[in-house]
C-alpha positions as CSV (number, residue, x, y, z in Angstrom):
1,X,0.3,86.0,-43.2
2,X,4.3,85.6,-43.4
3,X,4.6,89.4,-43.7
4,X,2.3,90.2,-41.4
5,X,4.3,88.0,-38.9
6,X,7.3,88.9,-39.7
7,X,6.4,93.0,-39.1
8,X,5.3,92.3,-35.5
9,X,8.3,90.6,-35.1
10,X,10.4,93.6,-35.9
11,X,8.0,96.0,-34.1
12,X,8.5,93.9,-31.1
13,X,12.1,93.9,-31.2
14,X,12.4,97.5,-32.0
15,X,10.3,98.2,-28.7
16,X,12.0,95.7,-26.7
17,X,15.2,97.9,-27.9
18,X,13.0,101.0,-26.2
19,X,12.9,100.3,-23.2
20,X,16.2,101.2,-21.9
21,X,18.7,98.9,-22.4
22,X,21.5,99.9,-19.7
23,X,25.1,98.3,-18.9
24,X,25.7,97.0,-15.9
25,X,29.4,98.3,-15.3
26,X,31.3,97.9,-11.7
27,X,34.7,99.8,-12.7
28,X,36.7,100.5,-15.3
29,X,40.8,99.7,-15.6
30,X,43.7,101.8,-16.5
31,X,46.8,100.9,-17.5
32,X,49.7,102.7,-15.5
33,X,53.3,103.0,-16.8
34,X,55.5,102.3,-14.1
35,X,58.8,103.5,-14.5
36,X,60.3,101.7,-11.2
37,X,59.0,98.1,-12.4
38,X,59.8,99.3,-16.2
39,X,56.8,97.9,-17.5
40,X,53.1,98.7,-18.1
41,X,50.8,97.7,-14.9
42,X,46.5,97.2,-15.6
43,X,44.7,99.1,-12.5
44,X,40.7,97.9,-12.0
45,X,39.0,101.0,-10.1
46,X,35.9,100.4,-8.3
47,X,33.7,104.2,-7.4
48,X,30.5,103.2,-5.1
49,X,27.5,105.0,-6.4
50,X,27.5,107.7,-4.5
51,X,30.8,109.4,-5.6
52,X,28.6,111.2,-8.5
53,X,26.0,111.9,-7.0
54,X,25.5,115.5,-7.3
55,X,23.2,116.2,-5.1
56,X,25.0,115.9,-1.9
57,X,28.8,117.9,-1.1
58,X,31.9,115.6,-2.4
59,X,32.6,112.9,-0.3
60,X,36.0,111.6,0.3
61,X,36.2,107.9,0.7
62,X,38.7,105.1,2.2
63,X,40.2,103.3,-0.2
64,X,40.9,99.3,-0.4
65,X,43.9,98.3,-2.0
66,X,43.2,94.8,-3.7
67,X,46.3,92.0,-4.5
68,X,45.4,89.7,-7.4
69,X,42.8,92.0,-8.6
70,X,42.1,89.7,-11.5
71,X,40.8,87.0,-9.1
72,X,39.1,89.2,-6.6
73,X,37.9,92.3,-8.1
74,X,34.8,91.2,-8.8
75,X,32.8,90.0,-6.4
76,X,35.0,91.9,-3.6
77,X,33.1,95.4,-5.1
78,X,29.4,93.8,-4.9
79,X,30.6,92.7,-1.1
80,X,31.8,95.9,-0.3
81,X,28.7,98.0,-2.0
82,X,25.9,95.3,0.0
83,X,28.4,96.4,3.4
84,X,28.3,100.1,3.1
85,X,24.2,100.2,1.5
86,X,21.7,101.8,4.0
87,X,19.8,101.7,6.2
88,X,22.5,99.4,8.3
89,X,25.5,99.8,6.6
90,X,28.5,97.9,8.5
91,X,31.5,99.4,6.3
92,X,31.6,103.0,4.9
93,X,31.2,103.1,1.2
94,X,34.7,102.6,0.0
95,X,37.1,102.8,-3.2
96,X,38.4,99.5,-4.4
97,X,41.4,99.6,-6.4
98,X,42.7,95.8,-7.9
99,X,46.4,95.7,-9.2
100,X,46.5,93.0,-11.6
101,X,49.3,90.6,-11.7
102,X,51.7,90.5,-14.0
103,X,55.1,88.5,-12.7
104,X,53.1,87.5,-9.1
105,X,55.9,85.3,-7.4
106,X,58.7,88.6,-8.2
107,X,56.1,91.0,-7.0
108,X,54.5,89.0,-4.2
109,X,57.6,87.4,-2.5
110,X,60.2,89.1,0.1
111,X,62.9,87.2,-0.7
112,X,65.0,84.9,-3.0
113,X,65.1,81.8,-1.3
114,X,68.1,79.3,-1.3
115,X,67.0,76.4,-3.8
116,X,68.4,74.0,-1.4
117,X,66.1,74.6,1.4
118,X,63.3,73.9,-0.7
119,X,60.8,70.9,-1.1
120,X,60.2,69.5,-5.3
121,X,56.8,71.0,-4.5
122,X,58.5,74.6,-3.5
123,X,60.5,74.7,-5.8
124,X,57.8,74.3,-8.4
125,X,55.7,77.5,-7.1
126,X,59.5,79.3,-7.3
127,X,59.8,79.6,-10.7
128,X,61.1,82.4,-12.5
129,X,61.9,85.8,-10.3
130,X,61.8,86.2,-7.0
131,X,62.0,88.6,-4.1
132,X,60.7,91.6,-5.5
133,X,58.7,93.2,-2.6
134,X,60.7,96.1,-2.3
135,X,60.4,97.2,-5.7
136,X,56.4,96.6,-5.9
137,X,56.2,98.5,-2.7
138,X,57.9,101.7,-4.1
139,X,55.6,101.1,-6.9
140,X,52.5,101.0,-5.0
141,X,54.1,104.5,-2.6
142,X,55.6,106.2,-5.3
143,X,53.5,106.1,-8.2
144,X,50.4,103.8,-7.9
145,X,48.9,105.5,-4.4
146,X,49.9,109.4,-5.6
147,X,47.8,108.6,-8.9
148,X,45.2,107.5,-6.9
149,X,45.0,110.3,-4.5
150,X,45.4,112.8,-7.3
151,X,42.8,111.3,-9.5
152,X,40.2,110.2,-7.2
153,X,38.7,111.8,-3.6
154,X,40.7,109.9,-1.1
155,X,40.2,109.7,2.9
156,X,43.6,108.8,3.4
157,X,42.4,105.6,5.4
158,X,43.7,101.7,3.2
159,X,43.1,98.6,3.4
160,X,45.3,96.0,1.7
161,X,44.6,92.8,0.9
162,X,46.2,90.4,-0.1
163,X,46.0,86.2,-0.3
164,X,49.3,83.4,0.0
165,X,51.8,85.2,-1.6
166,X,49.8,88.2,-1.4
167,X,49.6,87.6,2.3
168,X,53.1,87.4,3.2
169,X,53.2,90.4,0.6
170,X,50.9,92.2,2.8
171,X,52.5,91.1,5.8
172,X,55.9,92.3,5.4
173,X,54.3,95.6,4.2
174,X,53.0,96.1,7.7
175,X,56.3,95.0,9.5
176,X,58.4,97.4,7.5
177,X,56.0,100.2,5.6
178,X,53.5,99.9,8.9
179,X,52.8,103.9,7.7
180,X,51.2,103.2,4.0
181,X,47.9,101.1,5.3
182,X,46.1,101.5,8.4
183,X,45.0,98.1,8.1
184,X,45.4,94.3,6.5
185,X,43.6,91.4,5.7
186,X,45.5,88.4,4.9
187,X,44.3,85.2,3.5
188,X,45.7,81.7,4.0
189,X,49.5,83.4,3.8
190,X,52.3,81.5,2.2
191,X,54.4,81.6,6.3
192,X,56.9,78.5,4.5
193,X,58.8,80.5,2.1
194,X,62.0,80.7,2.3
195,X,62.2,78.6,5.6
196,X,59.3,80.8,7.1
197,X,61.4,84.4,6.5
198,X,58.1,86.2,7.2
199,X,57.6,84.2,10.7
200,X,61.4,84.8,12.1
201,X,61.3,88.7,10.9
202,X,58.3,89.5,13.2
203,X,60.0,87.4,16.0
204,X,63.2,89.9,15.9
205,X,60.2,93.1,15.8
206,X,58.4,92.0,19.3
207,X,59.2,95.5,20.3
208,X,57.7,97.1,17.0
209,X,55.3,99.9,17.5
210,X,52.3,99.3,14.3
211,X,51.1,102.5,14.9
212,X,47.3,101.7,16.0
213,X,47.4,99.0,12.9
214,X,44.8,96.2,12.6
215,X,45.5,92.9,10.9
216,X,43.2,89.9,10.2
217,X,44.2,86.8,9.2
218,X,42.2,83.8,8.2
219,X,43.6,79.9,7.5
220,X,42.3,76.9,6.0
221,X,41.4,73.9,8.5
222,X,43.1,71.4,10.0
223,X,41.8,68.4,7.3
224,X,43.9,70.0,5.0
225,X,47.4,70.0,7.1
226,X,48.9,66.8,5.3
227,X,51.4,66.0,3.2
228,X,52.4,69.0,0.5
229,X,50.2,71.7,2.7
230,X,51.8,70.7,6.2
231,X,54.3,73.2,5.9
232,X,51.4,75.6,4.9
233,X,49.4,74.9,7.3
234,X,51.8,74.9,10.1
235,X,54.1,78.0,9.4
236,X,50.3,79.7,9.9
237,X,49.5,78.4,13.2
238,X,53.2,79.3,14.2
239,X,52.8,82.6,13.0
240,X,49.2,82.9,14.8
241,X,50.8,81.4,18.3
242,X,53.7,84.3,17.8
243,X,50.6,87.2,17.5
244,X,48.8,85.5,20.1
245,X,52.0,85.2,22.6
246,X,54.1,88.4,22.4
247,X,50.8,90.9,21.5
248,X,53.0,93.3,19.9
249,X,52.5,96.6,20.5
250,X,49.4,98.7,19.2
251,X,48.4,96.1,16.9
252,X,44.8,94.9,16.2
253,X,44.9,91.2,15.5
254,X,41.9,88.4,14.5
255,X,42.5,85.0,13.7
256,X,40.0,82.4,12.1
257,X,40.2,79.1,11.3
258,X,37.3,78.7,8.4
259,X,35.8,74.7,8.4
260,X,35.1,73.5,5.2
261,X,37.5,76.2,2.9
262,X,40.2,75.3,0.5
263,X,42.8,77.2,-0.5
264,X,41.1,79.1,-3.3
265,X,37.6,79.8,-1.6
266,X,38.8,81.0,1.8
267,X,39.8,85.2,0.5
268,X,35.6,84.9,-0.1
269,X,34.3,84.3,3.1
270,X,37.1,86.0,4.8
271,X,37.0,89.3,3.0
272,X,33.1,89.5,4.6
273,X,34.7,88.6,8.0
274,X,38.0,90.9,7.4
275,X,36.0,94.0,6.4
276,X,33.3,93.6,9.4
277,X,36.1,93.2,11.7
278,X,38.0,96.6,10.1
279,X,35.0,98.3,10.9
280,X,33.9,96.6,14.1
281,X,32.2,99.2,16.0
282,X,30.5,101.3,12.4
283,X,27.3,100.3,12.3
284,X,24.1,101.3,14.2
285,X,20.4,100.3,14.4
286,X,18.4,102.9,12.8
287,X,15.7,102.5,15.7
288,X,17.2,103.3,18.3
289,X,18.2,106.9,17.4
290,X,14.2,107.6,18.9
291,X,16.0,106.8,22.3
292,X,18.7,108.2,21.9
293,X,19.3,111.4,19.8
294,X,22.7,111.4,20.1
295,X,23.5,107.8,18.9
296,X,25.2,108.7,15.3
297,X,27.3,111.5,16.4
298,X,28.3,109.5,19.4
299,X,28.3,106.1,17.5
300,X,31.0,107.7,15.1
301,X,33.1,109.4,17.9
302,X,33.6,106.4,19.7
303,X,34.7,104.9,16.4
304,X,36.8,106.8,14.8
305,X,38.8,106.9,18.9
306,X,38.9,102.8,18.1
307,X,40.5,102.8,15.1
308,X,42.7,106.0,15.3
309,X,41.3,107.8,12.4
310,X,38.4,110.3,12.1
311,X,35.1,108.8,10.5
312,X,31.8,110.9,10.0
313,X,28.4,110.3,8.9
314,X,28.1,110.9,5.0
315,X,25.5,113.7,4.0
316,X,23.3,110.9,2.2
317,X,23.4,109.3,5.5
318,X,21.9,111.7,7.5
319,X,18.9,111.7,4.9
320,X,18.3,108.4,5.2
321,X,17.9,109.3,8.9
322,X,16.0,112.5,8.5
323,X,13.5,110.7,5.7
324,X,12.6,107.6,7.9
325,X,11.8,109.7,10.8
326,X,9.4,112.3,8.5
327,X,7.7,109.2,7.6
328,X,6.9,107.9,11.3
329,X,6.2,111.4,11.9
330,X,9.1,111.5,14.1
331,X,9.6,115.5,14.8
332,X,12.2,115.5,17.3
333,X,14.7,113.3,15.1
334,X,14.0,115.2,12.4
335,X,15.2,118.9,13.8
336,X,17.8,117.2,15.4
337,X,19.3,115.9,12.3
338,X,18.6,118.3,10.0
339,X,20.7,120.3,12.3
340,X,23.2,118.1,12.8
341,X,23.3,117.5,8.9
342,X,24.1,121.4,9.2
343,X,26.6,121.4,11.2
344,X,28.8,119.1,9.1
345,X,28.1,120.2,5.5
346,X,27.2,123.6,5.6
């Protein structure tokens, strides 16, 4: 009886093992040798599904440029792949790329502040190297971005994003590299360091052109301005008054105040938020192409004149359309788009 047991066991197991097992993989990471920061940097690279799919022409796809990639990575590819999935999609299907830390207040700070002008708590989230910006920048140009485009199909439209020192990172990247991203979400930025140098730059820029650049910036709420976070807190709202007074010139800007997020949870609920508002403008209601045949084409016109750079239906896009419609028995939608479909990909 033991043996007999014991064999259905193992037959069970051993078809158990039949059917399919599969990994569930969202990226892989590389490890690029950077010759400006002289040390090895780990890459996480995110493809959405369709980028091998070989049954439509290549796709070339915007790319996201992700700070802290060891805290973000994750969950920031399964936001981006729910965006971008038909039928509604709210985001184009995009390439996520996370730079992984590995000396974040060097890379992730613009300057090196005088120790004198610093609080005991300050000074404790100053430690070690500071003020490298500059250098991760050229990085990031000079050999991180031409890997990327060489490697990979790029659209030549990024995002960065990037949270407290990653913010102030990402916002001095659009005050003085405004050309390398088209646009930047910014998370609860670290405004206080070194007596709010981020804040006073931008005031000396007020006649900056950013080039048809959008910025979104999200901050914790007002429960948490006390003691060690007032100068957090505030150096945000002064920054936020300064955007909202001088409107600097061709610059997108969106400011929220989340209730009920710390520090550490807010990059979650703003990167939903950030994306969304990136791509206000993107997405259509499937119905309503019946009443007006035109919608997509115009839909992605009027877009891409928003946000200064051209956008276009994908291929697998258009079958989405062209499928629904057979199955309402929906002629006229059908020609049309199969037309349409034509026209761009043939």
């Amino acid at each position: 009886m033991f043996k007999t047991t014991l064999t259905l066991l193992l037959l069970l197991l051993i078809k158990m093992n039949t059917y399919g097992q599969k990994d569930i993989t969202i990226g892989k990471t590389y490890t690029i040798n950077s010759e400006i920061l002289q040390e090895d940097r780990t890459i996480q690279i995110y493809l959405p599904k369709s980028y091998t799919d070989t049954n439509y022409s290549l796709q070339h796809y915007p790319v996201i440029y992700l700070l802290d990639g060891e805290s973000n990575f994750n969950y920031l590819t399964a936001f981006v792949e729910k965006l971008s999935r038909n039928p509604y999609p709210s985001i184009p299907e995009m390439i996520i790329i996370g730079i992984v830390n590995t000396n974040r207040t060097r890379d992730l700070t613009p300057t090196t502040p005088n120790e004198n002008s610093l609080s005991a708590e300050q000074k404790n989230k100053t430690k070690g190297e500071t003020g490298g910006n500059s250098r991760f920048f050229e990085f990031i140009d000079k050999e991180l971005m031409p890997f990327i485009n060489e490697q990979y199909r790029t659209k030549g439209y990024n995002v960065l994003i990037g949270h407290s020192f990653g913010g102030i990172t990402a916002l001095n990247n659009l005050l003085n590299h405004t050309t390398m991203f088209q646009a930047y979400i910014v998370h609860d930025p670290s405004i206080w360091w070194d007596n709010q140098y981020i804040l006073k730059t931008y005031k000396q820029a007020i006649n900056k052109d950013f080039k048809h650049r959008k910025l979104f910036i999200t901050q914790v709420d007002e429960s948490l301005n006390k003691d060690i976070n007032k100068p957090h807190y505030t150096g945000i709202k002064d920054f936020h008054r300064l955007m909202q007074n001088e409107q600097l010139h061709n610059l997108a800007y969106k400011y929220i105040e989340y209730q009920g997020e710390d520090h550490g949870s807010i990059p979650m609920k703003g990167n939903l938020d950030g994306l969304r508002y990136i791509f206000d403008g993107y997405k259509i209601n499937l119905k309503d192409i019946k009443n007006n045949l035109t919608l997509v084409e115009d839909t992605y016109k009027s877009f891409s004149k928003k946000i200064h750079f051209e956008f276009l239906p994908s291929e697998a896009y258009l079958d989405f359309i062209i499928n629904y419609y057979k199955q309402i028995n929906n002629q006229e939608v059908v020609d049309y788009y199969e037309q349409y479909k034509r026209s761009l990909y043939n």
